[in-house]
C-alpha positions in Angstrom: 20.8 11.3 -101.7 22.9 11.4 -104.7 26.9 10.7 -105.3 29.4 13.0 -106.5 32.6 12.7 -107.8 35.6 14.4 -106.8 38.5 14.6 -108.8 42.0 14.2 -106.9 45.1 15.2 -108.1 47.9 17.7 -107.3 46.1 20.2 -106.8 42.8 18.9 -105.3 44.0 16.9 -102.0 42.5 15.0 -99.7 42.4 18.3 -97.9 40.3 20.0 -100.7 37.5 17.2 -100.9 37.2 17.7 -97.2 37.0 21.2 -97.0 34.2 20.9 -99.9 32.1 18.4 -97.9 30.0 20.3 -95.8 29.0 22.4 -99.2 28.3 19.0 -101.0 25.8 18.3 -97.8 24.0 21.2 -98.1 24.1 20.6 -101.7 21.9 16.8 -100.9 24.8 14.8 -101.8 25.5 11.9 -99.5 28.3 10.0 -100.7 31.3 11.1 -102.5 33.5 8.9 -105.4 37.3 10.0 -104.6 39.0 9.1 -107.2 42.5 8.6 -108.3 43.8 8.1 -104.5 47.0 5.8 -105.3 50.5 7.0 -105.5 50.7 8.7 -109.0 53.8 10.8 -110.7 55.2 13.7 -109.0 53.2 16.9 -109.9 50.4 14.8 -111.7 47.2 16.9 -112.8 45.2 13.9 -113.4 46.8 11.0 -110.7 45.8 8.5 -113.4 49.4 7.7 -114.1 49.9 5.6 -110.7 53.3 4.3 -109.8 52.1 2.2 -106.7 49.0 0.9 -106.5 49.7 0.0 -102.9 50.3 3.5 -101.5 47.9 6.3 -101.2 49.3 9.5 -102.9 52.0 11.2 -100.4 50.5 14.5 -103.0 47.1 14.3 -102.0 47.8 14.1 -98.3 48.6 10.0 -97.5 47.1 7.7 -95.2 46.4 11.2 -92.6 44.8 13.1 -95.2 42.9 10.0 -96.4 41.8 9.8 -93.1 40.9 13.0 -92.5 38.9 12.8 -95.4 36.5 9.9 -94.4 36.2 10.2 -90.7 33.6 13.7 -91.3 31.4 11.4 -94.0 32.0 8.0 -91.4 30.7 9.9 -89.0 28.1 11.8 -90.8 26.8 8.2 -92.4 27.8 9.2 -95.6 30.0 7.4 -97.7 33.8 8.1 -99.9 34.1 5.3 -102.5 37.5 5.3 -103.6 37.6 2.1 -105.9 39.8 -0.7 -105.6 42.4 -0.7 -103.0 45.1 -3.2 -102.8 46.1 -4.8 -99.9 48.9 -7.0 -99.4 47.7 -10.8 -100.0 50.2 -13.8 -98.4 53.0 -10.3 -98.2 52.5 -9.7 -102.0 50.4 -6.6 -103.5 49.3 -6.1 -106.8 52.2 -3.5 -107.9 54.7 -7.0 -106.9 52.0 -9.4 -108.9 52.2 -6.9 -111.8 55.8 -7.1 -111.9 55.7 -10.5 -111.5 53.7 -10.5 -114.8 55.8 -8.1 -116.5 59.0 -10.8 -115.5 57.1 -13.5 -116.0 54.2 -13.1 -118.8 51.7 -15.5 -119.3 53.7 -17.9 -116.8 53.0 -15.4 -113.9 50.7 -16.8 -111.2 49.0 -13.3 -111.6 48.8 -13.0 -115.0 44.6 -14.0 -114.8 44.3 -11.0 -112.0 45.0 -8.9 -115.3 42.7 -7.6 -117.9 45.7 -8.7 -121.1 44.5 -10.1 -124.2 47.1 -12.7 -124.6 45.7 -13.9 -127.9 45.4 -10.8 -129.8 44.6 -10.5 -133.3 48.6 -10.7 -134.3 49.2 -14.0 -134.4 53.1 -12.8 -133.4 52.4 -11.4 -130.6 50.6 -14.0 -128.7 51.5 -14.5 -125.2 53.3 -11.7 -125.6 52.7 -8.1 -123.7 52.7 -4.9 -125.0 53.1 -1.9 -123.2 52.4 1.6 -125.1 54.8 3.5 -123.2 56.2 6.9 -124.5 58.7 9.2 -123.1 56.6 12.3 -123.2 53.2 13.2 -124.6 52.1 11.6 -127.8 52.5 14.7 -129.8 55.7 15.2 -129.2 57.0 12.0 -129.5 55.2 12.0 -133.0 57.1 15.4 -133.9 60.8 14.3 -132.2 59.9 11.2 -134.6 62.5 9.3 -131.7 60.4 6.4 -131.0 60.0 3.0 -132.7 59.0 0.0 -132.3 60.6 -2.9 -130.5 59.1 -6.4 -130.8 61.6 -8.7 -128.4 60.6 -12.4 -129.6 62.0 -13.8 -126.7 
């Protein structure tokens, strides 16, 4: 058996990989890598831009459609990998440890759960984060020429 990796987003619900399941059977594919399933932007395309990391995406059906979706390959013996999934740990998930971070930098008692490079090669920003956040696509925000660059040394 081989794996096979469905795309999620807006437009491909948890409803759509189920309805394709039976196909990717008779195709010889057992298990199936769902993937993004976490709460994303309204109307994403591509789910990668996840606002909760906690909740499955309301867009591609929620914890229903999410069940929907694995009960056919549960009981088939297959398998839906869907990643990482956060689940609350001492009534804390990680969307709460990353904001801890975010409040609390390098000091945060999450800070190591966190791939951040706290001593990059800038000797000015260490133990400092930076976020490359933009109002809109990159383009655009090149051609608007409205962004800039804030360095808060506090």
């Amino acid at each position: 058996m081989s794996t096979y990796r469905l795309q999620l987003h807006a437009g491909f619900t948890f409803a759509d990989a189920e309805a394709v399941l039976p196909y990717l059977r008779a195709l010889g594919i057992g298990d199936c890598y769902a993937s993004p399933v976490f709460e994303a932007r309204p109307g994403s395309m591509h789910g990668y831009d996840v606002t909760r990391h906690d909740r499955l995406n309301p867009e591609l059906g929620g914890e229903e459609g999410f069940a929907r979706l694995t009960a056919p390959a549960a009981r088939a013996g297959d398998g839906i990998a869907v990643g990482y999934r956060a689940e609350p740990h001492g009534g804390r998930n990680d969307s709460q440890w990353w904001q801890d971070v975010l409040e609390n930098g390098r000091a945060s008692q999450y800070a190591s759960y966190f791939d951040i490079d706290w001593n990059p090669l800038n000797p000015d920003m260490k133990d400092k984060l930076l976020l490359p956040i933009l109002g809109s696509q990159y383009g655009e925000e090149l051609e608007q020429s409205d962004s800039g660059v804030l360095v808060d040394g506090g």
